[in-house]
GUTIFI-937909 format. One record per residue (C-alpha): residue number from 1; x, y, z. Coordinates in nm, 3 decimals, always signed. Layout:
BEGIN
+-----+---------+---------+---------+
:   i :       u :       v :       w :
+-----+---------+---------+---------+
: NUM :       X :       Y :       Z :
...
+-----+---------+---------+---------+
END
This chain:
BEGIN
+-----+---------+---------+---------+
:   i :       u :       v :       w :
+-----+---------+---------+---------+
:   1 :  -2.725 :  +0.181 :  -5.185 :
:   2 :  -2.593 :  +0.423 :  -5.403 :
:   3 :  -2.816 :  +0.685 :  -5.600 :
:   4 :  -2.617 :  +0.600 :  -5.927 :
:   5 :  -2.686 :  +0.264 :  -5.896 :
:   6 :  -2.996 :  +0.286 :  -5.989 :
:   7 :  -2.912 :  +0.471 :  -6.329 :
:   8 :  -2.971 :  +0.286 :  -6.633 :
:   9 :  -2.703 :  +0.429 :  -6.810 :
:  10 :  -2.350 :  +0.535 :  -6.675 :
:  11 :  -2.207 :  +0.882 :  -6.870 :
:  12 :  -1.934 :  +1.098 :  -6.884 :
:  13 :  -2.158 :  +1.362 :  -6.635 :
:  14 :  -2.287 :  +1.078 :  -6.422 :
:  15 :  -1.873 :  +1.059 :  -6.306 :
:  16 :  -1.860 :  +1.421 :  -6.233 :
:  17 :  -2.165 :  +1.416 :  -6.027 :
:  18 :  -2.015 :  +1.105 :  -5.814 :
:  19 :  -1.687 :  +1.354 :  -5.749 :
:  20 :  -1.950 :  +1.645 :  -5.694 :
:  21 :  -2.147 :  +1.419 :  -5.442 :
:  22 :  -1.846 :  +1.280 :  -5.265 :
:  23 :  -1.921 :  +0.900 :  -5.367 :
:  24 :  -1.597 :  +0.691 :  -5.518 :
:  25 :  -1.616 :  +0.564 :  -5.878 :
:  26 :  -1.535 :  +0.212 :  -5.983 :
:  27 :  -1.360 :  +0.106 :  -6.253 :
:  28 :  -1.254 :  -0.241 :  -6.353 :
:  29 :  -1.095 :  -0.338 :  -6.694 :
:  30 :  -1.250 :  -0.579 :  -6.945 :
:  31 :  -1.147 :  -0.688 :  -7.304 :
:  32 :  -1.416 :  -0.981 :  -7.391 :
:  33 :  -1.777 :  -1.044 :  -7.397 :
:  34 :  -1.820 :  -1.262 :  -7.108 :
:  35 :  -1.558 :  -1.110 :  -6.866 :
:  36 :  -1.769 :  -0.767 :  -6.943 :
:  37 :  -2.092 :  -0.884 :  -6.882 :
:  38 :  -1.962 :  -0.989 :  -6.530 :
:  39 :  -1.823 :  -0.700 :  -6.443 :
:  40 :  -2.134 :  -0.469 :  -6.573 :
:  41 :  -2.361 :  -0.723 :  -6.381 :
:  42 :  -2.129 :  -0.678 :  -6.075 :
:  43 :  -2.209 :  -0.314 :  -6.071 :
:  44 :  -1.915 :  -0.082 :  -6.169 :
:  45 :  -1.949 :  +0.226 :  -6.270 :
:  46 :  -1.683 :  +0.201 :  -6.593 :
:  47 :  -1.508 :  -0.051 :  -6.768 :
:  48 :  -1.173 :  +0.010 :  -6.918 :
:  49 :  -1.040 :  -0.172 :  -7.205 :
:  50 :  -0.672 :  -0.133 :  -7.136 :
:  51 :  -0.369 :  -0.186 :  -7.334 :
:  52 :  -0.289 :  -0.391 :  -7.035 :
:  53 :  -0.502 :  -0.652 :  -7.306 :
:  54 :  -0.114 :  -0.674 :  -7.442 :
:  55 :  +0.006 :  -0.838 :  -7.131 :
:  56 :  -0.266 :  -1.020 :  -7.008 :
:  57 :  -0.441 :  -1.185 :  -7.325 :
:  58 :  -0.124 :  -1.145 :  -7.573 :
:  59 :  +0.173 :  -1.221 :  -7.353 :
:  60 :  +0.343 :  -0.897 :  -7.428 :
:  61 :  +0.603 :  -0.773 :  -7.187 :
:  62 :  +0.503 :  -0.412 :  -7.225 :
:  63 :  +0.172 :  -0.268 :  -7.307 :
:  64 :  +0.359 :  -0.104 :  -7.654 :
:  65 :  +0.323 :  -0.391 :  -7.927 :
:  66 :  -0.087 :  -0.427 :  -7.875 :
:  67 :  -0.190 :  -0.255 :  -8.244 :
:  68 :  -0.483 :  +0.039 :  -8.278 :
:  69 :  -0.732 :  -0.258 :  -8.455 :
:  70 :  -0.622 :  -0.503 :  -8.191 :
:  71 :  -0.780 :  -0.229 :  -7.964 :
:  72 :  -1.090 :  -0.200 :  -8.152 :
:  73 :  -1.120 :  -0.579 :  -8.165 :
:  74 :  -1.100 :  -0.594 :  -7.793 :
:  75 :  -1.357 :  -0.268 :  -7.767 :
:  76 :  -1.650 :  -0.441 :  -7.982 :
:  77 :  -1.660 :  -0.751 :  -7.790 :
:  78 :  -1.680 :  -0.582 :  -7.485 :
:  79 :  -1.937 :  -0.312 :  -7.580 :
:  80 :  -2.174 :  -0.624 :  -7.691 :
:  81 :  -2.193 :  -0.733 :  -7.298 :
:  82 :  -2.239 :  -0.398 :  -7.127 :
:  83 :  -2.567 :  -0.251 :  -7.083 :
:  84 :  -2.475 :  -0.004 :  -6.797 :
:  85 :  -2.086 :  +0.084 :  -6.769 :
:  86 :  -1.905 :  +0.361 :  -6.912 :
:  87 :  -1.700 :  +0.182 :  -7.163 :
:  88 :  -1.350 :  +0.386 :  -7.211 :
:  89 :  -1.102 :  +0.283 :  -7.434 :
:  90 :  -0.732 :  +0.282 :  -7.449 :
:  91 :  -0.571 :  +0.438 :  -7.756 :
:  92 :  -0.236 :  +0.217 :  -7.765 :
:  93 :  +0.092 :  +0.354 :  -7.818 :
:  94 :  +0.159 :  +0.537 :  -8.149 :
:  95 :  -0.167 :  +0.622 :  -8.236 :
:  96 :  -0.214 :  +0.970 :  -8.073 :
:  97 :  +0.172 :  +1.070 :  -7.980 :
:  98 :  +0.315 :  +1.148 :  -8.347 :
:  99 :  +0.074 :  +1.446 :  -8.491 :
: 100 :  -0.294 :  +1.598 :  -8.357 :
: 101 :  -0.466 :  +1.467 :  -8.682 :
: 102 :  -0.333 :  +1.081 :  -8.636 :
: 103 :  -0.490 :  +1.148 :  -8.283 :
: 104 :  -0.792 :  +1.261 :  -8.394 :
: 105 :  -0.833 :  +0.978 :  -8.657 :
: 106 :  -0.720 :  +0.714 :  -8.377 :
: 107 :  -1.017 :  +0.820 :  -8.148 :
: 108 :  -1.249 :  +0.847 :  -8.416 :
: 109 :  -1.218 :  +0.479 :  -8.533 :
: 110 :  -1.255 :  +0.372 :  -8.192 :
: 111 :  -1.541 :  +0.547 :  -8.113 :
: 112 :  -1.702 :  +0.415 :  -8.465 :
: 113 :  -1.548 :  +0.079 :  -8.507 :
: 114 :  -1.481 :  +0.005 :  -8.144 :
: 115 :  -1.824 :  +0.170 :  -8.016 :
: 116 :  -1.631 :  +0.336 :  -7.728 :
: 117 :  -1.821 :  +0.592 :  -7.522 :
: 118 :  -1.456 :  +0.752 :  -7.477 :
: 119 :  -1.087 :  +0.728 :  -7.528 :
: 120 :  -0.786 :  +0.729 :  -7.249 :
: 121 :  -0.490 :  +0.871 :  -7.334 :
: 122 :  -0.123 :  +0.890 :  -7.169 :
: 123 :  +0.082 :  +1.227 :  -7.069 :
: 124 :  -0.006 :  +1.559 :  -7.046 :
: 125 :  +0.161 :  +1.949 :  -7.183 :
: 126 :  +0.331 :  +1.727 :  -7.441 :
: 127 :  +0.018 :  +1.548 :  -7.667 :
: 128 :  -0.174 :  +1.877 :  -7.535 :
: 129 :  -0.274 :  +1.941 :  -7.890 :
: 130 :  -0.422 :  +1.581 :  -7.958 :
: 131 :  -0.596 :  +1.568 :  -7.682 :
: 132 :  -0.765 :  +1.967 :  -7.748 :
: 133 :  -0.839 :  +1.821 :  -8.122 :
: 134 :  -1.029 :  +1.480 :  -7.980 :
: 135 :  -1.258 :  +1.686 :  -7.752 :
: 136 :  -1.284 :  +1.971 :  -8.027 :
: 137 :  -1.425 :  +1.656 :  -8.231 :
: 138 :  -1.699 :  +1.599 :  -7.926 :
: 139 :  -1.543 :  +1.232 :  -7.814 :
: 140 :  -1.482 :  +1.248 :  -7.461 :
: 141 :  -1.109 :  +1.201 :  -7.309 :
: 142 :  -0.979 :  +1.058 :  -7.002 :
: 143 :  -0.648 :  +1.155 :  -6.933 :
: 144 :  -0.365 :  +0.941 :  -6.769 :
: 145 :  -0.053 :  +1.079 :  -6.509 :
: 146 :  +0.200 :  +0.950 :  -6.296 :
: 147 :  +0.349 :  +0.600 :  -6.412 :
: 148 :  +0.253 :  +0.584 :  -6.802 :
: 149 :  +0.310 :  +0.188 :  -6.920 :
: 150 :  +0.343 :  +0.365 :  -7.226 :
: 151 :  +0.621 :  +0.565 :  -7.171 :
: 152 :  +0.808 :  +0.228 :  -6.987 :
: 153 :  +1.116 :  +0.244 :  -7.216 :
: 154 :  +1.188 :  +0.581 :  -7.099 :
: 155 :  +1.137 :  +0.564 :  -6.748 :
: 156 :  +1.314 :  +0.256 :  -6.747 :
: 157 :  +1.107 :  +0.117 :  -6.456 :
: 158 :  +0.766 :  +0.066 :  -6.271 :
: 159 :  +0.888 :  +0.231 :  -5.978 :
: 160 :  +0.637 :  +0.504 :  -5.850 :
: 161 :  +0.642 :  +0.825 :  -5.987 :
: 162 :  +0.669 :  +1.167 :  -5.889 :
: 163 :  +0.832 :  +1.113 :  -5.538 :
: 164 :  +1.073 :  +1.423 :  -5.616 :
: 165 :  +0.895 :  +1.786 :  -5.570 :
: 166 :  +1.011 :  +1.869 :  -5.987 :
: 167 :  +0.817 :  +1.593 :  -6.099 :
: 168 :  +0.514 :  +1.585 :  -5.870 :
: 169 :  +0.494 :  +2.031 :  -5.915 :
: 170 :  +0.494 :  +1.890 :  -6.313 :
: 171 :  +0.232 :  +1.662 :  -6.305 :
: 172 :  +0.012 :  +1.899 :  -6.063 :
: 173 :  +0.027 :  +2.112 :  -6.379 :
: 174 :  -0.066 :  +1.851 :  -6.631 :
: 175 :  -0.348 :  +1.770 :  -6.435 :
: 176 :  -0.523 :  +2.110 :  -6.417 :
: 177 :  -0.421 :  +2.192 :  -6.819 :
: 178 :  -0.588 :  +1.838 :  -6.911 :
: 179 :  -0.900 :  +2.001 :  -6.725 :
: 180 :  -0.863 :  +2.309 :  -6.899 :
: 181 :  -0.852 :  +2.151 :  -7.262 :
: 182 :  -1.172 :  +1.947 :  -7.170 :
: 183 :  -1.052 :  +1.613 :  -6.994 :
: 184 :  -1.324 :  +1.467 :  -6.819 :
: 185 :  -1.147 :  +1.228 :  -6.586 :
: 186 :  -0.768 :  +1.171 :  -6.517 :
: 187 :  -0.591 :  +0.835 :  -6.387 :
: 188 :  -0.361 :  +0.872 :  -6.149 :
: 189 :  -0.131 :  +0.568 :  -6.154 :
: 190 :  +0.124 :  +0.481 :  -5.914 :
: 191 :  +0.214 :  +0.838 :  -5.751 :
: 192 :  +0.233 :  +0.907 :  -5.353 :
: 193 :  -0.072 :  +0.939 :  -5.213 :
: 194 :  -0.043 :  +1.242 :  -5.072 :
: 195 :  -0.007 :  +1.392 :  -5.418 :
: 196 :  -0.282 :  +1.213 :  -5.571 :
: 197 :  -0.538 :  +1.403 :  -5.269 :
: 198 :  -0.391 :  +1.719 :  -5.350 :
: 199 :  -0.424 :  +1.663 :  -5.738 :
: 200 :  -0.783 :  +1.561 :  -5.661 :
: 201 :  -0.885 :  +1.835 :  -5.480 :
: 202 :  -0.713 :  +2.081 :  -5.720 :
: 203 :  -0.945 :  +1.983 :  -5.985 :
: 204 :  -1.290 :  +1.960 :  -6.038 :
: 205 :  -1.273 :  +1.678 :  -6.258 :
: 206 :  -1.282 :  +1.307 :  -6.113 :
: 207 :  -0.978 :  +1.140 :  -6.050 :
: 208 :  -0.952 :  +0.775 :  -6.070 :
: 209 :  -0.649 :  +0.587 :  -5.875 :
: 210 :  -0.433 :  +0.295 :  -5.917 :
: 211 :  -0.169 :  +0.282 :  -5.678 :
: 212 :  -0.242 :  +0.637 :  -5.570 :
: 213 :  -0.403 :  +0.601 :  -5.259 :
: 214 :  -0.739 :  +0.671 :  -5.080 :
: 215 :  -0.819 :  +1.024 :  -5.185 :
: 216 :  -0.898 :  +0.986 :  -5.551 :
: 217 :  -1.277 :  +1.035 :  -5.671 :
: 218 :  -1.232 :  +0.650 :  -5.799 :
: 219 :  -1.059 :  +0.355 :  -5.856 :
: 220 :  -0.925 :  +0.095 :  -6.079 :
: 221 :  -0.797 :  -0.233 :  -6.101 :
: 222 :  -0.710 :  -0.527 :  -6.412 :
: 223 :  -0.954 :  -0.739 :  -6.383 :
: 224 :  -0.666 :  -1.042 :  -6.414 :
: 225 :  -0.526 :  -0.967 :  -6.094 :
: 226 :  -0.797 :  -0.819 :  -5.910 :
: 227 :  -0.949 :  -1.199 :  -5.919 :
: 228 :  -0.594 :  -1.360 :  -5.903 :
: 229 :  -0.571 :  -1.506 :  -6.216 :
: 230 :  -0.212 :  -1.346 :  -6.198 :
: 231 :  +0.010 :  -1.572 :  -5.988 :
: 232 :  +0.323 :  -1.343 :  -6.077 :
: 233 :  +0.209 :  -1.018 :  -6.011 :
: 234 :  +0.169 :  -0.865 :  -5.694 :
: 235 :  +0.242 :  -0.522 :  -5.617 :
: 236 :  +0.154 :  -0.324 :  -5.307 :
: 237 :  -0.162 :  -0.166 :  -5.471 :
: 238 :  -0.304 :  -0.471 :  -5.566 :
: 239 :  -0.593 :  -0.662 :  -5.364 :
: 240 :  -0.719 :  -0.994 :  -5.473 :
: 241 :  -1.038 :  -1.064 :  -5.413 :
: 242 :  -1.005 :  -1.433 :  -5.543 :
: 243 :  -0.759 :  -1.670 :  -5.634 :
: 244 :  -0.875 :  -1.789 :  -5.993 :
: 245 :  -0.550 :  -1.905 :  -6.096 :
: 246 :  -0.580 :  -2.194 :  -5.808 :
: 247 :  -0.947 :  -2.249 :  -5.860 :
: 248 :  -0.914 :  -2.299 :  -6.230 :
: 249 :  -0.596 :  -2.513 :  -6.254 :
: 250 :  -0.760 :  -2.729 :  -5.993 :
: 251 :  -1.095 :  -2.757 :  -6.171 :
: 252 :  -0.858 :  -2.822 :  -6.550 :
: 253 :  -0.713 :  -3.094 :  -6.312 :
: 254 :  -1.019 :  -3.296 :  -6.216 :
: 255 :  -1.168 :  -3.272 :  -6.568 :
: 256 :  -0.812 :  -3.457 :  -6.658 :
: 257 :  -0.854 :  -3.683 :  -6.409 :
: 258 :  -1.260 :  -3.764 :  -6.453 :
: 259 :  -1.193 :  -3.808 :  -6.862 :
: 260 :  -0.872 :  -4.045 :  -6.797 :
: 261 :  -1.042 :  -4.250 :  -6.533 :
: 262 :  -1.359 :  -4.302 :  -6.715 :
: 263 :  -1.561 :  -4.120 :  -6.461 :
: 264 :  -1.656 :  -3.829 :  -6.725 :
: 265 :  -1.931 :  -3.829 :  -6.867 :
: 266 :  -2.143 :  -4.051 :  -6.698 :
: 267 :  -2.478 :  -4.237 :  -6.781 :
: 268 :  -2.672 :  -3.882 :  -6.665 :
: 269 :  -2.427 :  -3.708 :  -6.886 :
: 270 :  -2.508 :  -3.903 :  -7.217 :
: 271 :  -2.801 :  -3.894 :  -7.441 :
+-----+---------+---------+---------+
END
C-alpha cells in the first residue's frame, strides 16, 4: 500500500512528493455529491470537476457553453462528499482568456463560492499573465497542454496533438514556463507518448496524462466513461472498467417490468 494512502488530507505538495517518490497520481473527475463520495472512498488522489460536466450532465457538444456559476454549482456539491481528494476545478471557457484581472476574479469565486482547493486552466505563453496573477493571489493552478477542449473550434478536431516537431518543441516550452510562473501540476491530454515522458522528465512538477501515455507522474479519466456509462465514446485512451450503461438500462427495465406486472412492491415491501 501506498504511503499517501494513509494521509488524511491530499494537497497541492502531497502531488509533488508522489512525482518526487516515483509513485503515479490518480485522478478521476466528479461533478455531484454522491458520484464524489465514491470516488474519494475509492481512493484517488484528486478529483477534477471538469468542464467535461457540459457534455456529460448538460448534453453540450463542446465543453464551451458550461457557464463560470454552472462551474461553481458543480464544485460545491462535490466538495460536500470529499473528505480526502484534492478537489481541482475547471475554470470554463471565457473566464480567464480575455484579461489577467477577469482571471483572477474567475479563480477567486471558485475558490470562495465553489470551495475549490485549486483551479485548472487551458494553454500556456498566451494566458501567461492570468495564470502569474492567480498564483500571485496564493490559489494554486494546474495547467493544461496538448489537446485543449477549449480551444476545439480552432483546432477543428480531437485528433492528437503535437505529432509535428513545431508544435511538440512549443508545448515543451509551455510546459517548463507554466513551472516557472508557479504551476503546480500540468495535464497532458492527448499528445504522443513519447513527448509526454520527455515533458515529464523536463519538469519537476507532476504531470498528469490523458491519452499521453505511461510516463506521466499521473493519470486521469471522466468518470462517465471510465465506468461505461458512455456507450458512444470510445477512444484509444479510454479503459472501462464497467459497463454501467448496460447494467442500469437493464435494472430501469425490470423495475418497468416488476411495477407493470404487479410484482413491485410486494407484501414485504408495504407497511
Amino acid at each position: 500500500m501506498s504511503v499517501h494512502s494513509e494521509i488524511k488530507k491530499i494537497t497541492t505538495e502531497t502531488l509533488r512528493k508522489m512525482k518526487f517518490d516515483k509513485e503515479k497520481i490518480t485522478m478521476l473527475t466528479a461533478y455531484d455529491f454522491t458520484t464524489a463520495k465514491m470516488v474519494d472512498a475509492g481512493g484517488v488522489d484528486s478529483i477534477l470537476i471538469g468542464d467535461s460536466a457540459a457534455n456529460v450532465m448538460a448534453g453540450f457538444e463542446t465543453t464551451l457553453p458550461i457557464t463560470l456559476d454552472q462551474m461553481i454549482y458543480h464544485t460545491q456539491c462535490v466538495v460536500r462528499g470529499v473528505e480526502r481528494a484534492l478537489i481541482v476545478a475547471d475554470l470554463p471557457f471565457g473566464t480567464y482568456q480575455s484579461n489577467s484581472e477577469k482571471a483572477l476574479e474567475s479563480a477567486v469565486r471558485m475558490m470562495k463560492e465553489g470551495g475549490a482547493h485549486a483551479v485548472k486552466i487551458e494553454g500556456g505563453i498566451e494566458i501567461e499573465d492570468s495564470i502569474r496573477k492567480i498564483v500571485n493571489a496564493g490559489i494554486p493552478v494546474m495547467g493544461h497542454l496538448g489537446l485543449t477542449p477549449q480551444s476545439i473550434y480552432k483546432f477543428g478536431t480531437y485528433k492528437v496533438r503535437a505529432k509535428e516537431d513545431a508544435e511538440a518543441e512549443k508545448l515543451l516550452s509551455d510546459a517548463k514556463l507554466l513551472e516557472e510562473l508557479g504551476c503546480f501540476a500540468l495535464v497532458l491530454e492527448k499528445i504522443p507518448a513519447n513527448l509526454a515522458k520527455k515533458v515529464s522528465e523536463s519538469i519537476s512538477i507532476p504531470t498528469i496524462g490523458i491519452g499521453a501515455g505511461l510516463d506521466c507522474d499521473g493519470q486521469v479519466l471522466v468518470y462517465h466513461d471510465m465506468v461505461g456509462m458512455n456507450q458512444g465514446f470510445s477512444p484509444k485512451f479510454l479503459r472501462r472498467y464497467l459497463d454501467l450503461y448496460t447494467e442500469i438500462t437493464g435494472a430501469v427495465s425490470q423495475y418497468v417490468k416488476d411495477v407493470k406486472t404487479a410484482d413491485f412492491p410486494n407484501k414485504t415491501e408495504s407497511y
